[in-house]
PASEBA-1860 file (N, C-alpha, C; in nm, 3 decimals):
! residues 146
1> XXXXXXXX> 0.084/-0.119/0.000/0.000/0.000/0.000/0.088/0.125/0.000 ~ 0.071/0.230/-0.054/0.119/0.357/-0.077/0.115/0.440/0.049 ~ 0.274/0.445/0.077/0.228/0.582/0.193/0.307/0.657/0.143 ~ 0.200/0.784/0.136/0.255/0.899/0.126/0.387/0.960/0.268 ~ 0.410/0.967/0.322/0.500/0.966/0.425/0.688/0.866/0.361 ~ 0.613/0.794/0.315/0.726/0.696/0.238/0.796/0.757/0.100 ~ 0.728/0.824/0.042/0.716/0.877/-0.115/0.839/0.972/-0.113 ~ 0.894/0.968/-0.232/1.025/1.049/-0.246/0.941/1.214/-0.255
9> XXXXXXXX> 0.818/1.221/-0.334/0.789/1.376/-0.325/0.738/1.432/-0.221 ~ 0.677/1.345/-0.076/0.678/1.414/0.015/0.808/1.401/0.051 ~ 0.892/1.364/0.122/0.978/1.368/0.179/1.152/1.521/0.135 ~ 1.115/1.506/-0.040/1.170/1.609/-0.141/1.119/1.741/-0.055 ~ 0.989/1.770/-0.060/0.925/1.856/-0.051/0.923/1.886/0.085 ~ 0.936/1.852/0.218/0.937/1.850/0.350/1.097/1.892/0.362 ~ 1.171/1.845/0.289/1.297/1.886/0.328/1.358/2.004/0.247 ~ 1.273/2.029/0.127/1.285/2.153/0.078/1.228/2.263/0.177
17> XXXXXXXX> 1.123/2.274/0.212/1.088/2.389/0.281/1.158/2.407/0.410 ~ 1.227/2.259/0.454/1.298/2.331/0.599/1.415/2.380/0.565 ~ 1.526/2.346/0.412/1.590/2.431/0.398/1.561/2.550/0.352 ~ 1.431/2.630/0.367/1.386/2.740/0.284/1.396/2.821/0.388 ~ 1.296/2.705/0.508/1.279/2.804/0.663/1.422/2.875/0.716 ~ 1.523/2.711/0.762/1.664/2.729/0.755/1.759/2.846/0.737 ~ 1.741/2.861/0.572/1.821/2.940/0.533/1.742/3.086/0.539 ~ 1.619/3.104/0.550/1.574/3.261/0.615/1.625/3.280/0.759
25> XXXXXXXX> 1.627/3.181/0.832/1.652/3.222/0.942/1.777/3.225/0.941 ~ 1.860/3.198/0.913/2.016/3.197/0.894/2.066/3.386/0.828 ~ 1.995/3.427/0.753/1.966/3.506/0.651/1.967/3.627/0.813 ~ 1.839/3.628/0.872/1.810/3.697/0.941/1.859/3.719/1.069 ~ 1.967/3.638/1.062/2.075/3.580/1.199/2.187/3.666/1.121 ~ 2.241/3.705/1.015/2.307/3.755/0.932/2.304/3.894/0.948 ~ 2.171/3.923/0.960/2.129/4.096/0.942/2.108/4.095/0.780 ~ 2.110/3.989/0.713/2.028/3.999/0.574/1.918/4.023/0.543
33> XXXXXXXX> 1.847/4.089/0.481/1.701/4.097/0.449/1.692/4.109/0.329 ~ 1.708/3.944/0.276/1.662/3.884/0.141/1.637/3.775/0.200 ~ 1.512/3.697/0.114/1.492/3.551/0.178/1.608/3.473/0.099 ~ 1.582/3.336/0.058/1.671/3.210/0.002/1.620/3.290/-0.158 ~ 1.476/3.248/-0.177/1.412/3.269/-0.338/1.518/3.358/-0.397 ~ 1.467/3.530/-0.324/1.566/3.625/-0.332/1.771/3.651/-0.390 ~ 1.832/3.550/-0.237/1.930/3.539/-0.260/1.948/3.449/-0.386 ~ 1.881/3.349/-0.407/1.897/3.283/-0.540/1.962/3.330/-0.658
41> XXXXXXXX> 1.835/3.456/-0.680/1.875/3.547/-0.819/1.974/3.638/-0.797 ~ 2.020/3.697/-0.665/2.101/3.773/-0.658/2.243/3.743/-0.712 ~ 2.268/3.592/-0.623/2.399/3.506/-0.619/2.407/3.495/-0.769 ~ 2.287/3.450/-0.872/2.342/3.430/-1.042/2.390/3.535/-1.060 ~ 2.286/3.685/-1.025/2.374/3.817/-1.126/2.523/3.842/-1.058 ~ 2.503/3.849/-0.937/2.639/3.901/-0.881/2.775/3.749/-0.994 ~ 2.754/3.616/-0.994/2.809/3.515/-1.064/2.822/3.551/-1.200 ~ 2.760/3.626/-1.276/2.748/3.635/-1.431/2.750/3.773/-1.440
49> XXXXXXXX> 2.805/3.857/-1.330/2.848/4.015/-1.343/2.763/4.096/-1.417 ~ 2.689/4.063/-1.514/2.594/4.107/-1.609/2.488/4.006/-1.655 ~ 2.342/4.037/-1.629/2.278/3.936/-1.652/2.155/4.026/-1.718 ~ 2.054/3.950/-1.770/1.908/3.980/-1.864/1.818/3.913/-1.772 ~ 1.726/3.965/-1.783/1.580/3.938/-1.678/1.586/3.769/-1.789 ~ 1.585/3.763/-1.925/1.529/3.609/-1.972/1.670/3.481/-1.968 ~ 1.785/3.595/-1.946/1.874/3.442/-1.924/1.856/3.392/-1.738 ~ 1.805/3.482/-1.644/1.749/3.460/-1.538/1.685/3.359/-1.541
57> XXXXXXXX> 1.565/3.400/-1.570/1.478/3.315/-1.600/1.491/3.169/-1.670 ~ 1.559/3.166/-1.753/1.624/3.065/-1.824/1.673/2.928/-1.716 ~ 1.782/3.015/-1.699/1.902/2.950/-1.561/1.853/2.886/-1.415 ~ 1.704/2.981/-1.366/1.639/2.945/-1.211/1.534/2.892/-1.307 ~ 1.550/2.858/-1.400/1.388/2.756/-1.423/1.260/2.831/-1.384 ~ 1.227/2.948/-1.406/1.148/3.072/-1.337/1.074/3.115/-1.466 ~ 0.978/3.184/-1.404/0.905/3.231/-1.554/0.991/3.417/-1.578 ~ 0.944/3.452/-1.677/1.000/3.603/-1.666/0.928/3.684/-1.554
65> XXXXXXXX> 0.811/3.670/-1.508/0.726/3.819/-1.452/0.819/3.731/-1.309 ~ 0.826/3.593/-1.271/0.859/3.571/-1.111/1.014/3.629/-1.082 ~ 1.077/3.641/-1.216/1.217/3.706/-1.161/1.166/3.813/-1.176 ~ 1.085/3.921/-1.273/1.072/4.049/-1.288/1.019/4.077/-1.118 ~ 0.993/4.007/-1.078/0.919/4.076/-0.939/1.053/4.056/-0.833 ~ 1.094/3.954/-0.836/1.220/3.945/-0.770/1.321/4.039/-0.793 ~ 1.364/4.105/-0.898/1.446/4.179/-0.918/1.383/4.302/-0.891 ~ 1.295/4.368/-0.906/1.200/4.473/-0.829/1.242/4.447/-0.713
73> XXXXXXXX> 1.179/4.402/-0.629/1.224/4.392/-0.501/1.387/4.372/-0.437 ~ 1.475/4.348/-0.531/1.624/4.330/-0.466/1.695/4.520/-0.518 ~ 1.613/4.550/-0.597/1.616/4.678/-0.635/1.596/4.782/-0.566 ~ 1.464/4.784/-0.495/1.423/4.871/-0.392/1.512/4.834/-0.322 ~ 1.565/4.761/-0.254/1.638/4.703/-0.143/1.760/4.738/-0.135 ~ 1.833/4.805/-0.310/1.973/4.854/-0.307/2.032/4.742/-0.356 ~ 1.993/4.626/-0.394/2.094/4.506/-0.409/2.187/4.488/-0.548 ~ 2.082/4.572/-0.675/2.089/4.559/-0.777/2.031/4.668/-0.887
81> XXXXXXXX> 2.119/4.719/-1.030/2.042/4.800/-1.062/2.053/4.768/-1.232 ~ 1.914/4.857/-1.291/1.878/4.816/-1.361/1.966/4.923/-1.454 ~ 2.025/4.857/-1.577/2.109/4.998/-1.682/2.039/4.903/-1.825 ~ 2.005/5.019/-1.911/1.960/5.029/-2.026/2.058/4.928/-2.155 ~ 2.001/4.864/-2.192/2.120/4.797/-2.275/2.144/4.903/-2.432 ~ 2.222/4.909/-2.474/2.279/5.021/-2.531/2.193/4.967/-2.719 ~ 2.243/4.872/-2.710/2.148/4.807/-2.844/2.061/4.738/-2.884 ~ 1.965/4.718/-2.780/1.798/4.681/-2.728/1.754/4.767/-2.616
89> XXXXXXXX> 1.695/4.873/-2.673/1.587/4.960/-2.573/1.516/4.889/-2.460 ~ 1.439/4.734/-2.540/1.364/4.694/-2.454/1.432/4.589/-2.314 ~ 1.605/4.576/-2.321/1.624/4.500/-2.233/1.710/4.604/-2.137 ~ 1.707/4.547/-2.029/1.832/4.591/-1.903/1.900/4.540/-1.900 ~ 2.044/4.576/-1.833/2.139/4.482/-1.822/2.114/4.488/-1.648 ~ 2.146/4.355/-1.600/2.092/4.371/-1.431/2.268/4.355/-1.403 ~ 2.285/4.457/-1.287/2.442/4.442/-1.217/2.415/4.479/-1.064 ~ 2.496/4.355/-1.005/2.489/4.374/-0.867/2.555/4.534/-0.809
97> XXXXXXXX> 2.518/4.597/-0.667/2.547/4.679/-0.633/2.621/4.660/-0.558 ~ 2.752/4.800/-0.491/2.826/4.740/-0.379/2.756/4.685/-0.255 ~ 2.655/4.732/-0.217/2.558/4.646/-0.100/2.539/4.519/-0.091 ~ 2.529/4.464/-0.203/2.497/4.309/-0.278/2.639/4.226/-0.242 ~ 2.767/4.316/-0.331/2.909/4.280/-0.285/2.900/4.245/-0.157 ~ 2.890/4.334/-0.105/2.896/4.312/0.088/2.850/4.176/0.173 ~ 2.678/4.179/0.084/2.636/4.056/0.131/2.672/3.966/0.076 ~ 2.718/3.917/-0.066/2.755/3.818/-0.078/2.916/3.781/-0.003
105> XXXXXXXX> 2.986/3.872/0.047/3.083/3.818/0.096/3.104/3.784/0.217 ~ 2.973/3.826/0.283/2.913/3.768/0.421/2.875/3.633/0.425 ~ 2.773/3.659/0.331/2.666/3.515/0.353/2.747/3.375/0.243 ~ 2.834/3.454/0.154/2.863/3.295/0.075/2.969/3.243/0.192 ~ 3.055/3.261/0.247/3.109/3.187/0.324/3.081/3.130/0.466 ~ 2.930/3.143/0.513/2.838/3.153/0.609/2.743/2.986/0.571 ~ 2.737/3.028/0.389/2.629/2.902/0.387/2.735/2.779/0.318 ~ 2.878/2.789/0.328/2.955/2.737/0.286/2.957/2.620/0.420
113> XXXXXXXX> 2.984/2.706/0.527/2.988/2.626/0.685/2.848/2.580/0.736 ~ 2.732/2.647/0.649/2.619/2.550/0.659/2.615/2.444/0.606 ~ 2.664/2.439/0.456/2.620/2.311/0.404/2.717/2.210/0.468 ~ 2.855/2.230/0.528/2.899/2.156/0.596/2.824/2.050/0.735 ~ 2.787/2.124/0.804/2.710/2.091/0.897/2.592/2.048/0.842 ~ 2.487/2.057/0.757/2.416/2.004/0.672/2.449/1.803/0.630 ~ 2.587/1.873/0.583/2.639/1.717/0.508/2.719/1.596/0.663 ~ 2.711/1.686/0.783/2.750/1.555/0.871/2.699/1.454/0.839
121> XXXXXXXX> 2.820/1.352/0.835/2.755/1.201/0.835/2.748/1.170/0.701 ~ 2.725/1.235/0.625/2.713/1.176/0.495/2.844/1.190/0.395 ~ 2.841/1.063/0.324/2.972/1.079/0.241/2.964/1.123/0.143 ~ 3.087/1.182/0.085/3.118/1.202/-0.035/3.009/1.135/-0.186 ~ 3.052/0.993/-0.124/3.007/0.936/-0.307/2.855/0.935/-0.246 ~ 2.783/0.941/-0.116/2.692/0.901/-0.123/2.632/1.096/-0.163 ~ 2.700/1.148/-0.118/2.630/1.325/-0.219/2.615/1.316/-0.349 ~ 2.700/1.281/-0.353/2.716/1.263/-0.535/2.575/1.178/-0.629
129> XXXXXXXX> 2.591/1.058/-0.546/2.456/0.948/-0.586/2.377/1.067/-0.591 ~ 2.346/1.121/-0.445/2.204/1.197/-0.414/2.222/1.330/-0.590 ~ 2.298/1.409/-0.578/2.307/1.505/-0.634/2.243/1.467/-0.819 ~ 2.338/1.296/-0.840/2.257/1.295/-0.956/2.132/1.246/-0.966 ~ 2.060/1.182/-0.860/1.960/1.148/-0.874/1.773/1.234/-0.866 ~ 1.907/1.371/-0.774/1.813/1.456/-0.835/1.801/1.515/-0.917 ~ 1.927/1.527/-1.047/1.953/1.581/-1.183/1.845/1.520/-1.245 ~ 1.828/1.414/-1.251/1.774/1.291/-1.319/1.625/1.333/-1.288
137> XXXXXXXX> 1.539/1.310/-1.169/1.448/1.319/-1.132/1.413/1.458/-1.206 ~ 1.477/1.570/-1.224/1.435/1.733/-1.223/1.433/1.684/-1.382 ~ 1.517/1.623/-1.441/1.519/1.636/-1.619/1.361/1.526/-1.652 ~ 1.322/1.420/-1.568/1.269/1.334/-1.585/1.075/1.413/-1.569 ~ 1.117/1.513/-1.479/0.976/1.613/-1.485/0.991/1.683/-1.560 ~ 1.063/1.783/-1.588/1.070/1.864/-1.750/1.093/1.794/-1.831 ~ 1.110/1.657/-1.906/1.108/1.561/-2.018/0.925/1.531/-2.012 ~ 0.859/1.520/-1.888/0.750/1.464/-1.875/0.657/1.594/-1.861
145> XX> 0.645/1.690/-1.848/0.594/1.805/-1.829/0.512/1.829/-1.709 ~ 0.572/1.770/-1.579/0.493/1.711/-1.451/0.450/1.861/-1.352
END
């Protein structure tokens, strides 16, 4: 018989949101005020120094308006700003701000010693298993349109 309790998508999903809770509260232990979602998109632009609202979108598997709202909001916030792209009117180029700098050089070496403590106990090859099996699983729902 099927228990849900047993099922890889509850269990996916239960342990996604406590690293969601987790890492806000970690965030807010920081003096950060961006959630995880947030830091997500920040960490790509600040990573790709120059980024487009659709390679965003692209990259976080996101639609355009859920980063357009995300980047609104890391905007007001000082994190990031929007500059005119010189040979498409209709796009921005998104570039992190020195504020953004700041936090990322806070918090990336913060959730570096989280995921440590995260990974007690567990080995190496057995991350690895895990890591591709959720490659697999994530390509196996976008192959299936789930």
């Amino acid at each position: 018989m099927f228990k849900l309790e047993e099922s890889l998508v509850f269990n996916a999903a239960k342990a996604s949101k406590m690293f969601m809770l987790s890492f806000n509260k970690h965030f807010v232990e920081l003096g950060v005020d961006i959630t995880i979602e947030q830091f997500g998109v920040l960490y790509f632009i600040h990573r790709l120094q120059e980024s487009i609202q659709q390679d965003l979108a692209n990259l976080l598997d996101k639609d355009k308006s859920a980063i357009l709202r995300t980047i609104d909001i890391l905007e007001r916030k000082g994190y990031v700003l929007r500059i005119p792209d010189k040979d498409d009117r209709r796009k921005n180029i998104i570039q992190t701000t020195e504020r953004a700098e700041e936090v990322m050089d806070r918090v990336l070496p913060s959730l570096a010693e989280y995921d440590s403590e995260i990974l007690q106990g567990i080995e190496p090859g057995e991350l690895l298993v895990t890591l591709n099996v959720l490659s697999k699983i994530q390509k196996n729902i976008k192959c299936n349109n789930l």
